[in-house]
C-alpha positions as CSV (number, residue, x, y, z in Angstrom):
1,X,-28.3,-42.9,-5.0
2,X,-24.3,-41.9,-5.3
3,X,-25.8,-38.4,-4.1
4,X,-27.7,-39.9,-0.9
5,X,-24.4,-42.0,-0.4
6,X,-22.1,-38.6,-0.3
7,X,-24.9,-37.0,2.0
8,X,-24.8,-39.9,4.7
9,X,-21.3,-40.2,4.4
10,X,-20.7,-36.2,4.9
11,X,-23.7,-36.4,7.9
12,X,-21.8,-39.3,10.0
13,X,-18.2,-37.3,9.6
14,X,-19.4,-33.8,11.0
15,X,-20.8,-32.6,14.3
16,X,-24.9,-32.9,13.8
17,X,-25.7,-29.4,14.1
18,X,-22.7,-28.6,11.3
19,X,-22.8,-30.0,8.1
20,X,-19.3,-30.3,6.4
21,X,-19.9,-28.9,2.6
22,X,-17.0,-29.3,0.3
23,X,-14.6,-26.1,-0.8
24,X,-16.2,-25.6,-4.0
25,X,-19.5,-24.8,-3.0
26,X,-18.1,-21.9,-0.6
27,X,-16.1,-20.7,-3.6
28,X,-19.4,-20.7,-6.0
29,X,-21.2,-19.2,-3.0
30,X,-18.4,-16.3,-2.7
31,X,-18.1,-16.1,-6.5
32,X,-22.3,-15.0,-6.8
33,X,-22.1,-12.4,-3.6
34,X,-19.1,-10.6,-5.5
35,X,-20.4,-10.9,-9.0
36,X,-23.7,-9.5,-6.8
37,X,-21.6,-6.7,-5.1
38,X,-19.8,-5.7,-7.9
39,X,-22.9,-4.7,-9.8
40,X,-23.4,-2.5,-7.1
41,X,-20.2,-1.4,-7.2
42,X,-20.1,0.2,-10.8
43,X,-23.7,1.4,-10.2
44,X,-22.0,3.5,-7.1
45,X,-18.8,4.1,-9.3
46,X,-21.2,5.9,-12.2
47,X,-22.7,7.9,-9.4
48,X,-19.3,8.7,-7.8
49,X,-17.6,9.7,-11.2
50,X,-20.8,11.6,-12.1
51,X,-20.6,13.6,-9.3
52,X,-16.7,13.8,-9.0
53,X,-16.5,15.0,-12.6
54,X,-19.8,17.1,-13.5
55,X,-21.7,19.3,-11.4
56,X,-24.7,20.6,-12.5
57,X,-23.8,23.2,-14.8
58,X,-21.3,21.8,-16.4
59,X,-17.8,20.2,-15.9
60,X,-16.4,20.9,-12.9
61,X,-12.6,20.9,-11.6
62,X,-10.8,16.9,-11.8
63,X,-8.7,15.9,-8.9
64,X,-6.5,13.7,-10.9
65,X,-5.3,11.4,-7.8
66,X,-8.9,10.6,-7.2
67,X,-9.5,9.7,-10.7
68,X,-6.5,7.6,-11.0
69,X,-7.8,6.1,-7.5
70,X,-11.3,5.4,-9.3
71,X,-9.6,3.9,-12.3
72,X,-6.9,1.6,-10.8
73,X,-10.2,0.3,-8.1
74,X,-12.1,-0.7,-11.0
75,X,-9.3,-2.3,-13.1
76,X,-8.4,-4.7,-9.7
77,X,-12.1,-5.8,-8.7
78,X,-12.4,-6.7,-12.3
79,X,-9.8,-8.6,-12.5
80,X,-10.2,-10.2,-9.2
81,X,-14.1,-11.4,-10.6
82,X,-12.6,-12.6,-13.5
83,X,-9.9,-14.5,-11.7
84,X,-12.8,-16.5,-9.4
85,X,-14.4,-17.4,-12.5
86,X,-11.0,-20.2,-13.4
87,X,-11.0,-20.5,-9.3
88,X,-14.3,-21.9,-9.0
89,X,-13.5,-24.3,-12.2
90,X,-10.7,-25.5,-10.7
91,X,-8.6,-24.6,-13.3
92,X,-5.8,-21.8,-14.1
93,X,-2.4,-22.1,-12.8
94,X,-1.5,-22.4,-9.2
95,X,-0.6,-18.6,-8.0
96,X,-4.2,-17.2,-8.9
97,X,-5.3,-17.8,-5.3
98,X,-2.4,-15.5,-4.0
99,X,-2.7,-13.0,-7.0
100,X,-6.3,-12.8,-5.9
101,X,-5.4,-12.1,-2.5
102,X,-2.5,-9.5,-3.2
103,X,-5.3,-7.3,-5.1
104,X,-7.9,-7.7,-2.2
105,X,-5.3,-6.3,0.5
106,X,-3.8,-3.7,-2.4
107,X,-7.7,-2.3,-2.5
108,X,-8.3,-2.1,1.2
109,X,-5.4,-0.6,1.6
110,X,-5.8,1.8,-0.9
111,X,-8.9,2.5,0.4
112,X,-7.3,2.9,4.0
113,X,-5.1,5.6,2.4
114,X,-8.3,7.5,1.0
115,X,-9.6,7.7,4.3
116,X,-6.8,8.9,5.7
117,X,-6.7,11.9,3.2
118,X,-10.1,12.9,3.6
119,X,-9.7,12.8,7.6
120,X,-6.5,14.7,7.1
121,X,-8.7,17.7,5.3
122,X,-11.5,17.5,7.1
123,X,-8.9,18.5,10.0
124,X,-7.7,21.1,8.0
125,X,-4.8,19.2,6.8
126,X,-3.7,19.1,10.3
127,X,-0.2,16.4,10.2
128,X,-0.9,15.7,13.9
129,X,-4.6,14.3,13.4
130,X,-3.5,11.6,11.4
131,X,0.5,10.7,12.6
132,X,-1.2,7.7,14.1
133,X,-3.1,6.4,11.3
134,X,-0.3,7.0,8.8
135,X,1.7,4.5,11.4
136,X,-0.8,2.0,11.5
137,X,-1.2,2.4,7.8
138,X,2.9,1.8,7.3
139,X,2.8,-1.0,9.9
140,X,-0.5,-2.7,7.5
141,X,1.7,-2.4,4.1
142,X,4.3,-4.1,6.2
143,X,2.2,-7.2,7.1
144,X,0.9,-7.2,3.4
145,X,4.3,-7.2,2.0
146,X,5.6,-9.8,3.9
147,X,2.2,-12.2,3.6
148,X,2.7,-12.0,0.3
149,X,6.2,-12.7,0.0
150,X,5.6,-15.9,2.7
151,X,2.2,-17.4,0.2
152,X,4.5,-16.8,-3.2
153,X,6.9,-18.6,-1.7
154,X,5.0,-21.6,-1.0
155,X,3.0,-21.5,-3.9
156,X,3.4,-25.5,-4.4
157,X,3.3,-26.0,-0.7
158,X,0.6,-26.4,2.4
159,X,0.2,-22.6,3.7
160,X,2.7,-21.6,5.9
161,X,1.9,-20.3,9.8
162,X,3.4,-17.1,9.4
163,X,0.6,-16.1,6.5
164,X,-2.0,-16.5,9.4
165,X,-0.2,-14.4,11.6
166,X,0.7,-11.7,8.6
167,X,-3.1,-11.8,7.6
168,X,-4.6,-11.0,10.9
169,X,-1.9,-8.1,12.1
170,X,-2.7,-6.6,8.9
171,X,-6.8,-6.8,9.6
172,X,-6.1,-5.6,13.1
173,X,-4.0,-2.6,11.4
174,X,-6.3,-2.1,9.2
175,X,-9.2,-2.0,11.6
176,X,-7.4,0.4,13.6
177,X,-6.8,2.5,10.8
178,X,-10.8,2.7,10.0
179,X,-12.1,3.4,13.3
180,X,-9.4,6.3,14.3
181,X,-9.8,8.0,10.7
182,X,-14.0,7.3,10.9
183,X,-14.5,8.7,14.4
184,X,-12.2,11.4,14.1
185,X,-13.9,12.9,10.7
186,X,-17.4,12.6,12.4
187,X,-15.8,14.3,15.5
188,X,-14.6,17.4,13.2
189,X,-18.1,17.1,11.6
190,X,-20.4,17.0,14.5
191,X,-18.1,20.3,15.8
192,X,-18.3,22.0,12.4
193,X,-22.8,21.7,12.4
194,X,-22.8,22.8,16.1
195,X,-20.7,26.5,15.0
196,X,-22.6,26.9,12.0
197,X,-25.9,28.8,12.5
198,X,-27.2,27.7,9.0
199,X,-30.0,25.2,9.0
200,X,-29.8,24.1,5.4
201,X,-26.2,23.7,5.6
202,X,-25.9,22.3,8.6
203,X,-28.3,19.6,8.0
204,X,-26.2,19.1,4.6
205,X,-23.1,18.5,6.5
206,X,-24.4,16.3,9.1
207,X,-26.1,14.4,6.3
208,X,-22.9,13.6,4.4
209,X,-21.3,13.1,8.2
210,X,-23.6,10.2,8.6
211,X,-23.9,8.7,5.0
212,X,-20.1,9.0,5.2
213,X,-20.3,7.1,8.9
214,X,-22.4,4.4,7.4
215,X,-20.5,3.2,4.8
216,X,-17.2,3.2,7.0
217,X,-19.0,1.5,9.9
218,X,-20.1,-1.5,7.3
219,X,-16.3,-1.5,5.9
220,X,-14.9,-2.0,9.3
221,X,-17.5,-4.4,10.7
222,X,-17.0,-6.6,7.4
223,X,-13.0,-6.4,8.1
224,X,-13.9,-7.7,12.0
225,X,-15.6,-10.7,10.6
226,X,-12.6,-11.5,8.6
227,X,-9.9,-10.7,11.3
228,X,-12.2,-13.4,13.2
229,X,-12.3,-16.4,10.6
230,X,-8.5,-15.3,10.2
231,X,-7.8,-16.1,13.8
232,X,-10.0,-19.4,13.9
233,X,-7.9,-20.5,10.8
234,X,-8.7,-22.2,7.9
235,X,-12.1,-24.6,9.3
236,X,-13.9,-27.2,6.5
237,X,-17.0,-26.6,8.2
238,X,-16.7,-22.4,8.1
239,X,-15.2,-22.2,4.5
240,X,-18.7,-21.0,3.3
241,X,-18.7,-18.1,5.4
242,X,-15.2,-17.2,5.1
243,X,-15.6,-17.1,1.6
244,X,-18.3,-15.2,1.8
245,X,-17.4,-12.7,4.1
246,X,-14.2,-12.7,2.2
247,X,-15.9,-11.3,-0.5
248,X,-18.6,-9.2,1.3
249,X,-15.3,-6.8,2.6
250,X,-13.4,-7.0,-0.7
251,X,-16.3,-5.4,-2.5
252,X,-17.5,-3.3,0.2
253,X,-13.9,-1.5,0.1
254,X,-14.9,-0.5,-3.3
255,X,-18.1,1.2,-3.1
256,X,-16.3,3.0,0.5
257,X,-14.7,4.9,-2.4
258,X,-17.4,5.6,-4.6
259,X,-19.5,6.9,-1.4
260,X,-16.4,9.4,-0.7
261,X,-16.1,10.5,-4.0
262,X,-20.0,10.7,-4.5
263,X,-20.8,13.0,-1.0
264,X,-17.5,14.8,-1.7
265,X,-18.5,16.0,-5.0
266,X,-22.2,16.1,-4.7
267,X,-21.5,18.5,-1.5
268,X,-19.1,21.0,-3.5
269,X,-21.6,20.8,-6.3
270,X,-24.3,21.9,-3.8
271,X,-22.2,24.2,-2.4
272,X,-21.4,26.2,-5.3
273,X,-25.1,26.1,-6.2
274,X,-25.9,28.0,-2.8
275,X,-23.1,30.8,-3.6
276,X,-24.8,31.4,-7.1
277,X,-28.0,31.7,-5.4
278,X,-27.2,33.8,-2.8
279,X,-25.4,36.1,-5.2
280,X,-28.9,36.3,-7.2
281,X,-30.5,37.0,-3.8
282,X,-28.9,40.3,-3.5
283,X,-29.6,41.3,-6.9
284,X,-33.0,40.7,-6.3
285,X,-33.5,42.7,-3.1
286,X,-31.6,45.3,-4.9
287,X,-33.9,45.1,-8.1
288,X,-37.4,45.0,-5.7
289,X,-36.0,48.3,-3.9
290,X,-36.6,50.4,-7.0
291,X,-39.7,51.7,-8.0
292,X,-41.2,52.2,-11.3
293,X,-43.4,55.2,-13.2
294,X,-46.6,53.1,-14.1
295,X,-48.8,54.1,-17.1
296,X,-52.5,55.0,-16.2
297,X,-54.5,53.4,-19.4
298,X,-57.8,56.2,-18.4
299,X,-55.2,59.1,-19.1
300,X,-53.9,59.4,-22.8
301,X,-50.5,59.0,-23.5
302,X,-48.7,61.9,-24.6
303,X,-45.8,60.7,-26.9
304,X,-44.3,63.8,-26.2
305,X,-43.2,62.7,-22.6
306,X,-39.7,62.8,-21.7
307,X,-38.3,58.8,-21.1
308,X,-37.1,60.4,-17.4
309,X,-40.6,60.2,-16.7
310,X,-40.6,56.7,-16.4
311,X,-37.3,55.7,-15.0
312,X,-36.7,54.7,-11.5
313,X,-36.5,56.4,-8.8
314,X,-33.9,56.9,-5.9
């Protein structure tokens, strides 16, 4: 009856089409879809590190910075899961909210940095390609620092209006960031298959091009969603899909990465695999141009015969 009660009284307070559901219930909502995500995320991570530390022969050459990348990623989304958990409950002390928030922005931007690298070589480490990413980039650790200076300091107090502002300059930053590193990769791509005559590894590269497109396309359309809730502001009725979509971009920043790491070092594994093949190409068209003395089994064989006999000829 109490249940009915709360349902009638939460019916006749919100607009009828919207039904006003408390904060918890987004938070339990946004704590399954990461716990989900983040199963998703380690199974991408083992393929990733697979990949970025084995090829197929063997183990293959570390890049240390993209290890420690790897390493620190993991550490902050399980922490942050672990941190909902005492969210959701209502219990922990006061700053968990803003700790969780300070290692959601320190991922995406890390993540924002990764791209920026791999644009940078695809361009052939060209400075110029990415001086206006690495600004936006600057200009989004800005907004991140002073957000979270402006929510620890009113830990104990309503949110301030300047955290709004903070938040959605560093999702527009960050947006920015995405599409101009994205579109500029795919642009180096796309001119890289059209000069190379190969089939097979032009179909390779444009492969990668587009899984690499994909996964940066759903990054940055997951940040939109939250640059959008940002600017609408905090709203009892929309906390379910902030939440949510909160979440959704957090985790997607993650497994961004491990789709890098994972084309990246499945395409030099692949790559070293066609040089070792074409290598036993050559020996092979070498070894099929000599010709060889063959033993006729109707005439006897005369042990006598000089070995020269059946050597190859020029």
């Amino acid at each position: 009856m109490q249940h009915k009660n709360l349902i009638f009284q939460l019916r006749s307070q919100s607009p009828p089409s919207l039904i006003m559901l408390p904060p918890q219930v987004g938070f339990i909502v946004g704590l399954f879809v990461q716990a989900t995500l983040y199963g998703t995320y380690i199974a991408t991570l083992l393929h990733g590190l697979r990949w970025h530390l084995y090829e197929d022969e063997g183990r293959s050459k570390v890049k240390r910075a993209m290890t420690i990348v790897a390493i620190v990623i993991f550490m902050f989304s399980t922490i942050d899961l672990g941190i909902m958990v005492p969210m959701v409950l209502g219990r922990g002390p006061r700053a968990l909210p803003v700790i969780s928030a300070v290692i959601e922005s320190v991922i995406i931007h890390v993540v924002d940095a990764v791209l920026i690298y791999r644009c940078w070589v695809i361009h052939g480490r060209a400075w110029r390609i990415v001086c206006l990413p690495l600004a936006l980039w600057c200009s989004c650790l800005v907004f991140m620092s002073l957000d979270i200076y402006y929510q620890f300091m009113a830990i104990d107090l309503p949110v301030p209006e300047q955290v709004k502002h903070f938040r959605c300059a560093f999702f527009a930053c960050h947006i920015a960031t995405n599409v101009f590193a994205t579109s500029a990769a795919c642009y180096r791509i796309s001119r890289v298959v059209k000069q190379n005559r190969s089939f097979t590894t032009s179909n390779r590269i444009s492969k990668i091009g587009c899984m690499l497109a994909w996964s940066d396309v759903l990054f940055m359309l997951t940040s939109i969603l939250n640059l959008i809730f940002g600017l609408i502001g905090f709203v009892p009725n929309l906390i379910l899909f902030q939440v949510t979509f909160n979440a959704i971009n957090f985790s997607i920043a993650g497994i961004t990465f491990n789709f890098i790491i994972m084309y990246v070092g499945e395409q030099r594994a692949k790559t070293a695999v066609d040089s070792s093949g074409s290598f036993q190409t050559e020996h092979q068209k070498a070894l099929s141009t000599l010709r060889f003395h063959t033993h006729n089994p109707t005439v006897p064989y005369d042990s006598s015969c000089d070995s020269s006999d059946y050597t190859a000829s020029p």
